[in-house]
C-alpha positions in Angstrom: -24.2 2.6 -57.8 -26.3 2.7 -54.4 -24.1 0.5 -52.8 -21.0 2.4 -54.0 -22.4 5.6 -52.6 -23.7 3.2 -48.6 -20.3 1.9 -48.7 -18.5 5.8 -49.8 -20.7 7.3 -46.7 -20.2 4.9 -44.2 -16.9 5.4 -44.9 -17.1 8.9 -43.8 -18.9 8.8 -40.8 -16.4 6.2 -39.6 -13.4 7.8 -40.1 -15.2 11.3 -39.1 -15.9 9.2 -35.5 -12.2 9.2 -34.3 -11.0 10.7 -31.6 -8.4 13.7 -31.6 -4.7 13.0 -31.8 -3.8 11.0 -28.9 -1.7 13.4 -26.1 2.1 12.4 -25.9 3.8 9.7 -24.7 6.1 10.9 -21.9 9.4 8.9 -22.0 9.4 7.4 -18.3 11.9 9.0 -16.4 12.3 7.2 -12.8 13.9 8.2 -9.6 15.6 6.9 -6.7 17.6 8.4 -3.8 20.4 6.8 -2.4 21.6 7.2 1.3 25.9 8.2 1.7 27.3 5.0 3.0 29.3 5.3 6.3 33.1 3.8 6.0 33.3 0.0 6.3 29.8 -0.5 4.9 28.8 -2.7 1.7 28.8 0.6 -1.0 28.3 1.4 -5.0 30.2 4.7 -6.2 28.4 6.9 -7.9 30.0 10.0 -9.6 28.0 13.5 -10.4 27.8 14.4 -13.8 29.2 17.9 -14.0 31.2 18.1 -10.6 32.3 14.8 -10.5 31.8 14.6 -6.9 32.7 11.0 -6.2 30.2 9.0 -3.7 29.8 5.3 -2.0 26.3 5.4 -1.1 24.2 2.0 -0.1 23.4 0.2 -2.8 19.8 -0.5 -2.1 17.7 2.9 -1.9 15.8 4.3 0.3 13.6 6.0 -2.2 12.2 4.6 -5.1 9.7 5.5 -8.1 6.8 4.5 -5.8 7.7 7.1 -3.2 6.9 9.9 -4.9 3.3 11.7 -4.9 4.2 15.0 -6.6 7.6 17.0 -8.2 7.9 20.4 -9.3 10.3 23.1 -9.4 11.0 25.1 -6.8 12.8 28.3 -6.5 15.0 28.6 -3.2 17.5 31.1 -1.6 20.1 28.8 -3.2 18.5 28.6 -6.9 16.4 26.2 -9.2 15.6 22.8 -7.7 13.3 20.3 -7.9 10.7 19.2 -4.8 9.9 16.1 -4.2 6.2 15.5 -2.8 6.6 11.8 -0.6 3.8 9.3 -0.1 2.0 9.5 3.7 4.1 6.4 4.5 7.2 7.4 2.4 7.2 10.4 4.6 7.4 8.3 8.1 10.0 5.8 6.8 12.0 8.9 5.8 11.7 10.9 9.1 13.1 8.1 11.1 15.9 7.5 8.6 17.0 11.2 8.4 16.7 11.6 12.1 20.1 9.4 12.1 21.6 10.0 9.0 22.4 14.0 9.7 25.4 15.1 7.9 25.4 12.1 5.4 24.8 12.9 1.2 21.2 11.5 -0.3 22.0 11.4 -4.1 19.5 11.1 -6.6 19.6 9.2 -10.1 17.4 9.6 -12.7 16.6 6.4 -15.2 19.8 5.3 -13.0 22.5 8.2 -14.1 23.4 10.5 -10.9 21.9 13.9 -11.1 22.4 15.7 -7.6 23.2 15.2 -4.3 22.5 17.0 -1.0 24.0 17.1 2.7 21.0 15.9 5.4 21.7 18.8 7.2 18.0 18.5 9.0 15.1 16.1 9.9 12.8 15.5 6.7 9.3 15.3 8.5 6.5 17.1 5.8 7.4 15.2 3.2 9.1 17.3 1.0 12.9 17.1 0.0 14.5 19.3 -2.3 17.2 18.7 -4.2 19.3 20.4 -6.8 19.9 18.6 -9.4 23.4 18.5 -12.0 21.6 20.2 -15.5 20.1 23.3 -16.9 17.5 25.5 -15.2 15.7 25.4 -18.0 15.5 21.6 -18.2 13.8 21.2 -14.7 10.1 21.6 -16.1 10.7 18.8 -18.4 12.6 16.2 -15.9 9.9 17.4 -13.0 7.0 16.6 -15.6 8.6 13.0 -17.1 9.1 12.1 -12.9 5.8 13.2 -11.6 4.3 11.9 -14.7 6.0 8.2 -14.1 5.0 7.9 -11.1 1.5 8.7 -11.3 1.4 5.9 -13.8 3.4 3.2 -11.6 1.4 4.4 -9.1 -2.0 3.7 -10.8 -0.7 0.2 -12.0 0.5 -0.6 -8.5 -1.3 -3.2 -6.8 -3.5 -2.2 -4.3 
């Protein structure tokens, strides 16, 4: 009977011992930005989902997943958007590319689906890049929390 009543308790402390419910898992959600192609050159088409704007961009991107420090949503003159925080070095390689690439699209997928695109109508030198993206206001939070979220995570299994 005493070892009935050991074997009850230490039951109970165990399973009293566990931690709380674990928080979330985020379904990755991965972004890359793709540079307009100029005529002539090697291209991909992509289309936009709800204005089925139609572009050849370069098939390799000049953006990727590991790019990106931060995203949240931003409110602008123009409306909802999302801003994209680059990496230190990100931010360089991206300042000499816009510098000659004024007037071309940068379009940006998300798990590789099109989801916006935007003219380089300026040099991107502080690292942040806005871009509006083809859904709902209201679904910005989430996709801006899946993005940032991802690449915090790739960012922390990256090799260093």
């Amino acid at each position: 009977m005493i070892r009935l009543i050991l074997i009850l308790g230490g039951f109970l402390v165990l399973t009293g011992c566990q931690s709380g419910p674990a928080e979330p898992k985020v379904q990755p959600l991965i972004a890359r930005f793709f540079l307009e192609a100029h005529p002539g050159e090697p291209a991909a088409m992509l289309q936009l989902p709800v204005s089925k704007l139609k572009l050849n961009v370069n098939p390799k991107p000049v953006l990727t997943e590991y790019d990106i420090a931060g995203v949240q949503v931003a409110k602008v003159d123009l409306g909802w958007c999302l801003l994209f925080h680059l990496t230190p070095a990100a931010t360089k390689d991206f300042y000499r590319l816009s510098t000659g690439a004024q007037g071309l699209r940068l379009v940006v997928t998300l798990n590789g689906t099109p989801a916006g695109a935007r003219r380089l109508d300026q040099v991107v030198g502080d690292g942040g890049l806005l871009m509006f993206l083809e859904v709902l206001d209201s679904d910005l939070p989430v996709l801006a929390d899946r993005v940032r979220r991802t690449s915090e995570s790739l960012a922390q299994h990256a090799p260093h």
